[in-house]
MMTF fields as JSON, N, C-alpha, C and O atoms, coordinates in Angstrom:
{
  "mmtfVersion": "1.0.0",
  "mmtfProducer": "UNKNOWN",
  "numBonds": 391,
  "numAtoms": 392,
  "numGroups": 98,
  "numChains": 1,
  "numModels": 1,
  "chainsPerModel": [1],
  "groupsPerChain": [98],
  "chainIdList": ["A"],
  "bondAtomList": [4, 2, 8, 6, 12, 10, 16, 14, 20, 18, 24, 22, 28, 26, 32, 30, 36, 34, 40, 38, 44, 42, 48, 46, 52, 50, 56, 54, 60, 58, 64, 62, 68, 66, 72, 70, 76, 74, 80, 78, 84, 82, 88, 86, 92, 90, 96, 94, 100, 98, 104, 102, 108, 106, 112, 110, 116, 114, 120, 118, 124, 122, 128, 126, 132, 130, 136, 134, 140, 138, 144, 142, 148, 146, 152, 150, 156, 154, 160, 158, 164, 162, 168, 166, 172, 170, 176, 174, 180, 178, 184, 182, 188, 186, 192, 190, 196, 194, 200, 198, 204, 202, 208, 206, 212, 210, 216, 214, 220, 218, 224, 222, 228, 226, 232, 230, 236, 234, 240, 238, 244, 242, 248, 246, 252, 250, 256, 254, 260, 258, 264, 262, 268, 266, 272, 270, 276, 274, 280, 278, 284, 282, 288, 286, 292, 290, 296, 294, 300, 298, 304, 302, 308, 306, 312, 310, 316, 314, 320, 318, 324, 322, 328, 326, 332, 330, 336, 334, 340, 338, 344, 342, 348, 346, 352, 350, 356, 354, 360, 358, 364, 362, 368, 366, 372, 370, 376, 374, 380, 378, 384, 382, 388, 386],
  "bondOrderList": [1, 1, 1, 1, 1, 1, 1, 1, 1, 1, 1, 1, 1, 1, 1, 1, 1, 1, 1, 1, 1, 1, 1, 1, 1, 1, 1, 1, 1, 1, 1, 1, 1, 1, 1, 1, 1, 1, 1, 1, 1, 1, 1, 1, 1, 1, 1, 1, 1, 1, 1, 1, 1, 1, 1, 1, 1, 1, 1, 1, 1, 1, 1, 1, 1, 1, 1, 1, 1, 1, 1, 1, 1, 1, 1, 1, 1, 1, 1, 1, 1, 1, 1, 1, 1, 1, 1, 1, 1, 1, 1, 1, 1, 1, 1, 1, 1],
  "groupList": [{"groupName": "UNK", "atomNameList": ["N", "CA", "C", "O"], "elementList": ["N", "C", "C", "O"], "formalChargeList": [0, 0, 0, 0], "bondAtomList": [1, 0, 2, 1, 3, 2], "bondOrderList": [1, 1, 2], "singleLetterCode": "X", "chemCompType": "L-PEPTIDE LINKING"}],
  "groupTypeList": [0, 0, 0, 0, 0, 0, 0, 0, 0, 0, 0, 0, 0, 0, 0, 0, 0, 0, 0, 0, 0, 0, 0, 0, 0, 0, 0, 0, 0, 0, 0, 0, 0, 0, 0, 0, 0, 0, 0, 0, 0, 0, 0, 0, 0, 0, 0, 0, 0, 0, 0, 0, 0, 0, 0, 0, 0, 0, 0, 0, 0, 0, 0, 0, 0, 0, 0, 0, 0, 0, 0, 0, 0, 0, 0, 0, 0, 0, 0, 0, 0, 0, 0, 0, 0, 0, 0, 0, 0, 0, 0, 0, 0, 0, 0, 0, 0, 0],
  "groupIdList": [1, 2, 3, 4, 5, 6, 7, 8, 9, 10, 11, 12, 13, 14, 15, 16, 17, 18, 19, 20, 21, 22, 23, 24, 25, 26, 27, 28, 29, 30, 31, 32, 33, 34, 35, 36, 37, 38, 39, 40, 41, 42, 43, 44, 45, 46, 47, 48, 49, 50, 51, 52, 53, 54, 55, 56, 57, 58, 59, 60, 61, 62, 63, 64, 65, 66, 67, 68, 69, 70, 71, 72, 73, 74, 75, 76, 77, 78, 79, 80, 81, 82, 83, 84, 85, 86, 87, 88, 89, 90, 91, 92, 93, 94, 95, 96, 97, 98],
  "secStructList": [7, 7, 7, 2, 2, 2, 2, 2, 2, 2, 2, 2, 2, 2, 2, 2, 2, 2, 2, 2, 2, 2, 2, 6, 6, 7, 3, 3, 7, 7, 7, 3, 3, 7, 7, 1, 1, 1, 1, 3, 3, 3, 3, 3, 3, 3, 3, 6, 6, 3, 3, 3, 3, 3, 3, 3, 3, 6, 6, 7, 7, 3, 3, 3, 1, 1, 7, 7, 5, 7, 6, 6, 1, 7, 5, 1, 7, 1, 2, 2, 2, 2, 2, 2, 2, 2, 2, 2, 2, 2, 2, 2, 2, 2, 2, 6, 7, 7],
  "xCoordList": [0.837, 0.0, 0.882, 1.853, 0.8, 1.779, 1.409, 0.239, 2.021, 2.353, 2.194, 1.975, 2.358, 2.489, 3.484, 3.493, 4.691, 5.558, 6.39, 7.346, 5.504, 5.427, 4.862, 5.528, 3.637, 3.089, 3.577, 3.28, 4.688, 4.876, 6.458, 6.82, 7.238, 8.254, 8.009, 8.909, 6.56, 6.451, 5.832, 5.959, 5.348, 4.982, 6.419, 6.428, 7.483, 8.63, 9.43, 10.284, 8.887, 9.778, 8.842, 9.301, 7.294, 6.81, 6.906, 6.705, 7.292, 7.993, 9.237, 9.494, 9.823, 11.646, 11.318, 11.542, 10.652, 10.113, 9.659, 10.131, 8.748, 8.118, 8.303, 7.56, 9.751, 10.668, 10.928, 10.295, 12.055, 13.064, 12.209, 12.68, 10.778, 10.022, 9.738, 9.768, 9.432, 9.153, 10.675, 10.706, 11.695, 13.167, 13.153, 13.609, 12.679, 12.827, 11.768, 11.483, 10.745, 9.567, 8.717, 7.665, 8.735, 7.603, 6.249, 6.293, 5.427, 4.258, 4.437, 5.183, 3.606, 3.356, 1.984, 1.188, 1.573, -0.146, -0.311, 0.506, -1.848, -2.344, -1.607, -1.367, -1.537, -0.782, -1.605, -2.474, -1.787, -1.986, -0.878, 0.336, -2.037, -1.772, -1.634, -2.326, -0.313, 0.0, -0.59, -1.147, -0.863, -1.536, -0.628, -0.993, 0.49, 1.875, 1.847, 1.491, 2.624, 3.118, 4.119, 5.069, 3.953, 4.365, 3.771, 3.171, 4.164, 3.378, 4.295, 5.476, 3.274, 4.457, 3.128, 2.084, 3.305, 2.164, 3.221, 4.39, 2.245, 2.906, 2.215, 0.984, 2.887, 2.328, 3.284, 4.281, 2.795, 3.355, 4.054, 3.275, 5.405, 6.115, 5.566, 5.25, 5.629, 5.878, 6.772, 6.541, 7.987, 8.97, 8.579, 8.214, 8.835, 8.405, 7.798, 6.63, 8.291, 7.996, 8.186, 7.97, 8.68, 9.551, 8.038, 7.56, 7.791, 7.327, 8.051, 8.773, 7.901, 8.781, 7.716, 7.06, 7.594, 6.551, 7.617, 8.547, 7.109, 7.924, 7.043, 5.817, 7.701, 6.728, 7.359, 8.338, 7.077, 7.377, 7.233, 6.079, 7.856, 7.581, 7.674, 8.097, 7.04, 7.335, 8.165, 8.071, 9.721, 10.823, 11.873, 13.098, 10.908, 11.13, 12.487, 13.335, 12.078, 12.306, 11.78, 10.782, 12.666, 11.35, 12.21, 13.438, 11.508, 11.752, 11.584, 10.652, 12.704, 12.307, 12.308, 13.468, 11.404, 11.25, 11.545, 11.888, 11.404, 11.179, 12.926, 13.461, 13.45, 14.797, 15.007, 15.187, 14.975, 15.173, 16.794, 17.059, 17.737, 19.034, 19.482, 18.996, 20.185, 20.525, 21.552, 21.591, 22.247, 23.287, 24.339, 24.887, 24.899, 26.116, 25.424, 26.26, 24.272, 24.2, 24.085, 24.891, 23.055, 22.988, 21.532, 21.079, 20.815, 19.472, 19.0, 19.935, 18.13, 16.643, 16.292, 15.365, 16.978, 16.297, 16.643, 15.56, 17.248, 17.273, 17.498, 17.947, 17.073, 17.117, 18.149, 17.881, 19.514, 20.423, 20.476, 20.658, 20.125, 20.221, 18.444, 18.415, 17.554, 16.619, 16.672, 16.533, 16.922, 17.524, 19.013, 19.316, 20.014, 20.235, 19.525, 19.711, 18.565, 18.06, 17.054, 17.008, 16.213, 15.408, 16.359, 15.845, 17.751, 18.612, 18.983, 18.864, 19.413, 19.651, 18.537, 18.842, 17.31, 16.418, 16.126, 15.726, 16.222, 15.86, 17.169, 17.053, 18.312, 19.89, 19.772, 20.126, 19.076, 18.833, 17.462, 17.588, 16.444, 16.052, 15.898, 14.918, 16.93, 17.818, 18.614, 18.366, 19.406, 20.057, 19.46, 19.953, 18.063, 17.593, 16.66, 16.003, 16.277, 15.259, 15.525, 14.63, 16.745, 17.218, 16.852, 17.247],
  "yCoordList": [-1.185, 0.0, 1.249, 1.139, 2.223, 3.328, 4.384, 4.76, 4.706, 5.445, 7.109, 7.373, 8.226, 9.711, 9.756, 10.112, 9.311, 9.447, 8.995, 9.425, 7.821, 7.662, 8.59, 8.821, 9.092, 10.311, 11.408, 12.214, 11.835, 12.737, 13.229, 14.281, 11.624, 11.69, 11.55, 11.808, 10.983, 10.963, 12.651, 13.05, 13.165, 14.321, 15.598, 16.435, 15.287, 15.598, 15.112, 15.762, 13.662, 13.802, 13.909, 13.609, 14.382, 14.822, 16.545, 17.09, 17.32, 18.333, 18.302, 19.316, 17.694, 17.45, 17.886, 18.924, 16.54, 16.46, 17.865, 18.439, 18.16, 19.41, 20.572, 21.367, 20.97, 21.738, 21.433, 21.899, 20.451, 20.224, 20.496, 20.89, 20.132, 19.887, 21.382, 21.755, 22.532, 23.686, 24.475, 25.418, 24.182, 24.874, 24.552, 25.399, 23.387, 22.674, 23.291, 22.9, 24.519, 24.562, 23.885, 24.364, 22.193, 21.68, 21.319, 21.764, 20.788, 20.344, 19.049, 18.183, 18.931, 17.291, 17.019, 17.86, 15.649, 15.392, 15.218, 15.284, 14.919, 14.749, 12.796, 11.811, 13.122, 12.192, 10.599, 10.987, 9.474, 8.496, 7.372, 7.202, 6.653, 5.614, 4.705, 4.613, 3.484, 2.696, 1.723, 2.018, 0.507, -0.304, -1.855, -2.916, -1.459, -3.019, -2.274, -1.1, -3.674, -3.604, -2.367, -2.191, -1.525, -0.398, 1.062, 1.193, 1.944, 3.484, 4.044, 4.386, 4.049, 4.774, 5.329, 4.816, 6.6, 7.496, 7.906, 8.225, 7.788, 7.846, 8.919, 8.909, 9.894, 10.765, 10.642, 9.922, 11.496, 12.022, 13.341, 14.292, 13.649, 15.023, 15.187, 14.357, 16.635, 17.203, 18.409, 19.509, 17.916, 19.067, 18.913, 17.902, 20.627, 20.549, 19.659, 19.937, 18.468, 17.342, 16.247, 15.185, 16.334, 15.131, 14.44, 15.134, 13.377, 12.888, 12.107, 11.183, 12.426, 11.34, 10.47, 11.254, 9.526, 8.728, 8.686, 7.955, 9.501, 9.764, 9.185, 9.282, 8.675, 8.081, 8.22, 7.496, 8.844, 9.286, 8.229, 7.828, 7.843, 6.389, 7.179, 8.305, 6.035, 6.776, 6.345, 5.676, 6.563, 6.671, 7.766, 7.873, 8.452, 9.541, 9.82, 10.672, 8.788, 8.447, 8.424, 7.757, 9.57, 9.7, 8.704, 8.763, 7.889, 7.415, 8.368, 9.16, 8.168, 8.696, 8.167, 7.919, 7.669, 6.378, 5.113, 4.076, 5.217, 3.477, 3.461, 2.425, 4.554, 4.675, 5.476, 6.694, 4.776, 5.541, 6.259, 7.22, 5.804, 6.252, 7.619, 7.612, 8.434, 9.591, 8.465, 7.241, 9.208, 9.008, 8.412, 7.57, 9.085, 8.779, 7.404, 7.032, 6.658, 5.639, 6.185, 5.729, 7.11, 8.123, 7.916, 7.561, 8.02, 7.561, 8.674, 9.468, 8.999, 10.573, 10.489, 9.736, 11.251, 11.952, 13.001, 13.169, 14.056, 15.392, 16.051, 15.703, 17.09, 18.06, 17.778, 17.409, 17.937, 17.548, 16.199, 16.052, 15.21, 13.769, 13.882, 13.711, 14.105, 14.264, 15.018, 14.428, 16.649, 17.25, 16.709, 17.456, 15.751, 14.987, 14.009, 13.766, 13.304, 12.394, 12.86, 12.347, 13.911, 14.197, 14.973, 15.032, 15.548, 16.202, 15.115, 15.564, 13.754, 12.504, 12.264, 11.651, 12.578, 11.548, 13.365, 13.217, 14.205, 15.166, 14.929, 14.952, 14.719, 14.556, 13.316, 13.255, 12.357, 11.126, 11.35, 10.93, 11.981, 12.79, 13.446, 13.424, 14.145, 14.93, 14.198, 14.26, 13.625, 12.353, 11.44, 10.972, 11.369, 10.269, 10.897, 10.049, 12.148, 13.215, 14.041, 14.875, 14.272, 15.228, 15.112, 15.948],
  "zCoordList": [0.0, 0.0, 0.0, 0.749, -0.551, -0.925, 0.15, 0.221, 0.694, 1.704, 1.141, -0.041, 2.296, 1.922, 1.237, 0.059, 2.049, 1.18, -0.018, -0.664, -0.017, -1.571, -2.723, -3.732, -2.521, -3.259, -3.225, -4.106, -1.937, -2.409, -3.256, -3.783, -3.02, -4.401, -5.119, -5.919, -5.877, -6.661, -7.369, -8.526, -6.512, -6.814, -7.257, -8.159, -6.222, -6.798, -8.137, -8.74, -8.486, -9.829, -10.977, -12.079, -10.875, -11.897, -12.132, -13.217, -10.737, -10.878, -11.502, -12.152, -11.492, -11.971, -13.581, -14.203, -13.979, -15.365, -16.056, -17.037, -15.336, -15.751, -15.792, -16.368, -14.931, -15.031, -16.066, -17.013, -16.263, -17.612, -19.115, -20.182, -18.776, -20.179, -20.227, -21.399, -19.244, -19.925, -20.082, -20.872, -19.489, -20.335, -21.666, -22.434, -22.18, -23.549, -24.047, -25.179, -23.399, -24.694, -24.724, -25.148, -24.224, -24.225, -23.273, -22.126, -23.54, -22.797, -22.218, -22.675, -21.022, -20.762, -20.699, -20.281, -21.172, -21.346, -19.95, -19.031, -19.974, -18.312, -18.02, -18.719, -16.827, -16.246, -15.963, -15.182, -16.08, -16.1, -15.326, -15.442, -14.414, -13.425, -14.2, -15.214, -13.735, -14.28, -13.95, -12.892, -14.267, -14.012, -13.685, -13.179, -14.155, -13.079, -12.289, -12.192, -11.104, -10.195, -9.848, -10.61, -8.762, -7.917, -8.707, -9.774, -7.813, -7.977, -9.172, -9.103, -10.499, -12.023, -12.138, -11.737, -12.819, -13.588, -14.523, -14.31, -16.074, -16.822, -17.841, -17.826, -18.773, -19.421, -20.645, -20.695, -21.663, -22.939, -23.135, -23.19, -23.261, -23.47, -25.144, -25.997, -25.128, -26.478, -26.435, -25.934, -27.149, -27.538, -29.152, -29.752, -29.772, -31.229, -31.945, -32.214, -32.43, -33.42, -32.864, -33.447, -31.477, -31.038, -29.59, -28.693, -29.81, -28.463, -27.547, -27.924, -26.338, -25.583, -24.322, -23.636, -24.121, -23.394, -21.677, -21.336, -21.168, -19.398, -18.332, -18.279, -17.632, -16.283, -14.992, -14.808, -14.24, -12.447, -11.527, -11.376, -11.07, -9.722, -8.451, -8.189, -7.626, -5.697, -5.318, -4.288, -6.138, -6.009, -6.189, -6.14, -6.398, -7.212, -8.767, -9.033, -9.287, -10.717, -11.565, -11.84, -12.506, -13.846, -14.877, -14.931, -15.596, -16.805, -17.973, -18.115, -18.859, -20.482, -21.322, -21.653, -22.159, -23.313, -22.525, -23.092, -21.179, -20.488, -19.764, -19.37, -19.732, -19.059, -17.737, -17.745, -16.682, -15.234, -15.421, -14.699, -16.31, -16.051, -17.221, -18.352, -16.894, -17.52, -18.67, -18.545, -19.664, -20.446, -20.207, -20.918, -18.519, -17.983, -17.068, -16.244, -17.01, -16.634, -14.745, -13.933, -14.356, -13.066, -13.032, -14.121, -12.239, -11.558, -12.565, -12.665, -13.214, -13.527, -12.181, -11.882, -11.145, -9.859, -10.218, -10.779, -10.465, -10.546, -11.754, -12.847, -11.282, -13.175, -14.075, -15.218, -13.614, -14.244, -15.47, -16.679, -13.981, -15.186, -16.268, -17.487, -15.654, -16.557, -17.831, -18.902, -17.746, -19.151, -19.703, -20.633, -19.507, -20.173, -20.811, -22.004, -20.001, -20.935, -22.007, -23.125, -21.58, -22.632, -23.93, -25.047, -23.704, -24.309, -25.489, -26.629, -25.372, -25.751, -26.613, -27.635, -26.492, -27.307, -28.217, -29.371, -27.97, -29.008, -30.117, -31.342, -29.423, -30.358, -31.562, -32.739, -30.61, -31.402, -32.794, -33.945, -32.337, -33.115, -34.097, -34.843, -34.195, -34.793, -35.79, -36.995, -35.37, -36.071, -37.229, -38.255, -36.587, -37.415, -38.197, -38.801, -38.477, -38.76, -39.439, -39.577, -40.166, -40.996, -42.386, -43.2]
}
């Protein structure tokens, strides 16, 4: 059974997210409960052209495209590793989109 403080890291790393997503310009859709096993709510980013599918746990870990870890292989707990990762999938993007 998920506890306060489970909700309320999780409430911190959909802030994390939502920081990083409005430096980038973009939006996040309304947020959706996961339905496996443990506390994930999961939503849709939109930067320009690019979508990215992000989900927040009461771990306070955001996934990006199904990845809890930044680039350098570092938890998505804080702004830092998160705008790397969303930085990574706009690059990749980019890459494959020209």
């Amino acid at each position: 059974m998920p506890t306060p403080v489970d909700f309320e890291n999780q409430m911190i790393a959909k802030q994390i997210l939502e920081t990083v997503v409005s430096e980038f310009g973009g939006s996040v859709s309304f947020w959706e409960r996961s339905r496996a096993i443990g506390l994930w709510d999961y939503a849709d980013v939109s930067i320009g052209d690019v979508s990215i599918r992000v989900g927040a746990s009461s771990g306070c870990i955001v996934s990006v495209n199904g990845h809890p870890f930044d680039p350098d292989m570092k938890h998505n707990d804080n702004l830092e590793s998160v705008r790397k990762s969303i930085q990574k999938v706009l690059d990749d993007y980019a890459r494959w989109h020209v």
